[in-house]
Steps between C-alpha positions, in 0.01 A plus 500: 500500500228631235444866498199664577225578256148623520299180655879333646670695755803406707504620822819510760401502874771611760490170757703533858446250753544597838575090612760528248647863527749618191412811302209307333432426118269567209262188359401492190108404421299483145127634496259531226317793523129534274428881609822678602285839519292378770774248669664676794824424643330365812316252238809363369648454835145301633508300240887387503452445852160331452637258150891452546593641861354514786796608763521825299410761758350863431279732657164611431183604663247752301561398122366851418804737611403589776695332768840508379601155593594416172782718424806353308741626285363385157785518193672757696239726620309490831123455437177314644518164350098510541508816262723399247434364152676250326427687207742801721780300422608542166497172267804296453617567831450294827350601801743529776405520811659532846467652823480887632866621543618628826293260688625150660349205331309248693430268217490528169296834372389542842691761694521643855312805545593614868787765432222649274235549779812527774575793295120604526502521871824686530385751317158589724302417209182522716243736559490669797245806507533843672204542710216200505176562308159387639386414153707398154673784331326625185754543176421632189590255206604889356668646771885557448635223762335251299629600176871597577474119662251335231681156363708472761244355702477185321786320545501078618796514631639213214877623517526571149636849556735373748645194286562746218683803707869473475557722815318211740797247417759770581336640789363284777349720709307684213099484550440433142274629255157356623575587911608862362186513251306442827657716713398754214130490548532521858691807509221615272232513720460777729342309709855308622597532849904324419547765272853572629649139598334402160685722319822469691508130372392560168755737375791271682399246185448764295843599425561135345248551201680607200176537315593216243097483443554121527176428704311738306554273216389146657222608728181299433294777600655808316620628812826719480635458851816720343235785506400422874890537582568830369128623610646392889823701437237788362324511857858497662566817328217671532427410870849524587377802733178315677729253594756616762524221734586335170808740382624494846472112512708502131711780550678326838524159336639678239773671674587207684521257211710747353892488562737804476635364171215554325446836615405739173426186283133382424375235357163397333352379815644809737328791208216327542478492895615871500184588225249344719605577844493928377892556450492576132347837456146492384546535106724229539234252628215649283768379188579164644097491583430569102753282342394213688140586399587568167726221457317220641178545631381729156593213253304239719169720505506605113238350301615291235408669150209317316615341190350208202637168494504216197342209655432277199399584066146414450556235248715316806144512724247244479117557514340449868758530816850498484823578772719713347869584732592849474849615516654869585763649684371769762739760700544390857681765681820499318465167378318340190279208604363226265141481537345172337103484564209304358225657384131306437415628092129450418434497100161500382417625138689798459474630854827378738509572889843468695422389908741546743585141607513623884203431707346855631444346836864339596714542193528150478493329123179484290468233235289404221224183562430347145264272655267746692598770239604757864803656622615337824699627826609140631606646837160655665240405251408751291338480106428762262373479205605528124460905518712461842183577711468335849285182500619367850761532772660770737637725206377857538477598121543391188814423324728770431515620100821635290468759266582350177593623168568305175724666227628329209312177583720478826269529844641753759406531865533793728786483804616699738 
């Protein structure tokens, strides 16, 4: 089998059969790729299924992600195969793809996604106010609920976080990162009326996180559920005294659960039941409160530090439009991510302008027309023109601008 290059790619598809059973199998298909910067994963797998196979089964819906049908685990990672680039896999390698982990497998990259929304109703992930309001409740896009809940809003429910936490193959009757991340911004709001039974179930799948930062990493939508678990074990702290039909509901179990033999030994999961239910003295749970802040919801809220990034040297750029992929490693968390973008480089004379190739309306991928001399958003429509301006569409503004910089006839673009 050839290796990949920069118009050839292999690609290896997980296939399982459910007529045939087995563990299933990876099959091996050749594509020739013209534009791997504006070639998504979901493109490659259209097209194999459209030109050489057409039992290969996947999921999709949106094409913009949005929906988060499309999640896979692409060369290891879990992603949106509607949001990933060719160009995000490295050349010389293949693109691998098979199915979410922890999930059964209907049929080939299609899994089954009822223990994910199972989980979702077990853990009262509904809202269910105190009182009833005549008329819709007014919130302040700056009030304090909405911030300390912000992101977390936005997830669509792909699994990604899920298929990438350890702790959901060792613990079956752990809610997961996305039912937890929910349960989050429903605690939030003031305005709950299952404050208590929320909780109650919350922190019993609490205990399993081991704050690995795993779905940090993979979420599509920058969403750090991992900050949305310690911010639940925050509120259990710090409301530990509002709640007393809650302590008293803990302590018994508690007591009952626990045998003789045990008596004078605790364990991770015990400290923490004692912190919340008001055991531990009060300094005690103030520390526990602040190193869980500190620790895990402080490094998901920092801002990332602005910095310049070598895109391309100005002898390398042609006159008129070019796509240029950026490449930079950013601090997730703990972690170092790879970050591979394309960016939309406009050189005229001795003036050059660096777009942001995301669409200001969706996100979705803006490209370059030759032929009408615009930039296009396939997915809803819109063009703007050479200076990025709206000429048509549902975008609200115009294209987003880097900073740039050149210095010693290398072109430099502001990050952060």
């Amino acid at each position: 089998m050839a290796s990949s290059s920069a118009s050839v790619r292999n690609v290896r598809i997980f296939r399982y059969d459910p007529q045939k059973g087995g563990e299933g199998h990876f099959d091996h298909y050749t594509l020739e790729i013209s534009d791997e910067t504006t070639t998504t994963i979901l493109d490659v797998l259209l097209r194999i299924q459209r030109e050489q196979d057409p039992t290969l089964a996947f999921r999709y819906a949106c094409r913009v992600n949005m929906c988060g049908s499309c999640g896979m685990v692409i060369n290891g990672r879990e992603r949106l195969a509607c949001k990933t680039n060719v160009s995000h896999v490295p050349r010389g390698q293949d693109i691998a793809l098979r199915p979410l982990n922890h999930f059964p497998v209907i049929k080939d990259l299609v899994v089954d996604m009822d223990p994910f929304f199972r989980k979702y109703e077990e853990a009262l992930l509904f809202y269910e106010p105190k009182e009833e309001f005549a008329e819709p409740a007014s919130i302040r896009p700056d009030s304090r609920e909405r911030r300390n809940i912000g992101l977390n809003t936005e997830c669509i429910a792909c699994g990604c976080c899920v298929s990438s936490c350890t702790m959901c193959r060792y613990h079956e009757g752990y809610a997961g990162p996305a039912a937890l991340n929910r349960a989050f911004t429903l605690l939030a709001d003031s305005r709950d009326g299952l404050f208590e039974p929320r909780l109650t179930r919350a922190m019993a799948s609490c205990y399993n996180c081991r704050t690995e930062f795993n779905c940090t990493e993979v979420c599509p939508k920058e969403i750090s559920p991992t900050r949305a678990i310690k911010h639940i074990q925050w509120l259990a702290v710090t409301h530990r005294r509002e709640q007393p039909r809650l302590a008293a509901a803990t302590g018994s179990q508690e007591s009952a659960a626990t045998p003789a033999s045990q008596a004078g030994k605790t364990d991770r999961r015990t400290f923490l039941r004692q912190v919340c239910v008001g055991v531990c003295g009060v300094g005690s749970a103030l520390a526990l409160g602040g190193v869980a802040s500190i620790a895990a919801v402080g490094p998901a809220l920092r801002k990332t530090p602005r910095r310049w990034v070598a895109i391309a040297k100005l002898a390398d750029l042609p006159s008129g439009l070019a796509t240029v992929m950026m490449n930079y490693e950013v601090k997730s968390g703990i972690y170092m991510q790879s970050v591979s973008t394309p960016v939309l480089v406009s050189r005229a004379g001795g003036e050059i302008v660096c777009f942001k190739s995301s669409c200001p309306h969706l996100g979705c991928l803006v490209r370059w027309d030759g032929a009408s001399e615009r930039f296009r958003c396939a997915c809803h429509g819109g063009t703007f023109d050479r200076d990025g301006k709206v000429l048509s569409g549902p975008p609200p503004r115009p294209l987003d601008r880097y900073v740039t910089k050149v210095e010693s006839d290398q072109l430099f673009v502001e990050v952060g």
